[in-house]
C-alpha positions, 0 to 999 in steps of 0.5 A: 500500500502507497504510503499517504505523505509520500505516495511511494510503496513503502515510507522510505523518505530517500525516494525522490517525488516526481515534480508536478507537471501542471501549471500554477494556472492550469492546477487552480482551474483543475481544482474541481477535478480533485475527487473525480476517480480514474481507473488506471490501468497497468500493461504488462504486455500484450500477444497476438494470437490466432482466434482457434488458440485464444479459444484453446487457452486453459487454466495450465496455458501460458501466454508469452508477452511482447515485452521482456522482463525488464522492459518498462509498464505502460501506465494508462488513463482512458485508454492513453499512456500517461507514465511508464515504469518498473513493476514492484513487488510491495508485500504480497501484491504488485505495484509500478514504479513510475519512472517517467511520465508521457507528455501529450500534445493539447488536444485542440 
């Protein structure tokens, strides 16, 4: 669980907190977004397979994935990378260290 005063995994106050990258104007007119949840979603990886396996898949099946082991997890937001970084183990679950952040183009 992401410590509250740190947002990092663990209360390890050597890790560096990422540096915000909105606006002082851009954060005020954000404001009213501040309880609106988001679902973020990690990605691992992916693989293209053929529809006659996808339907042979079983509990004992293994599916390889187009990134190795060290390769970093797209973070997502409504579809679109937002961050990348490095899957953790934090006490009996999994948790992404996110190592940078994805800049967008405004969409105007």
């Amino acid at each position: 669980m992401a410590n509250s005063k740190t947002g990092h995994p663990s209360g390890n106050s050597s890790q560096k907190n990422l540096p915000a990258k909105i606006a002082p104007s851009a954060s005020s007119a954000l404001a009213g977004l501040s309880g609106v949840k988001v679902r973020v979603t990690a990605i691992l990886g992916s693989a293209e397979i053929t529809f006659d396996r996808a339907v042979e898949l079983d509990p004992e099946s293994l599916l390889v994935v187009n990134r190795s082991k060290d390769d970093p997890v797209d973070l997502c937001v409504n579809g679109e990378v937002v961050a990348r970084g490095k899957l953790v183990v934090v006490g009996d679950t999994y948790g992404v260290q996110i190592t940078e952040l994805v800049e967008h183009k405004s969409h105007r």
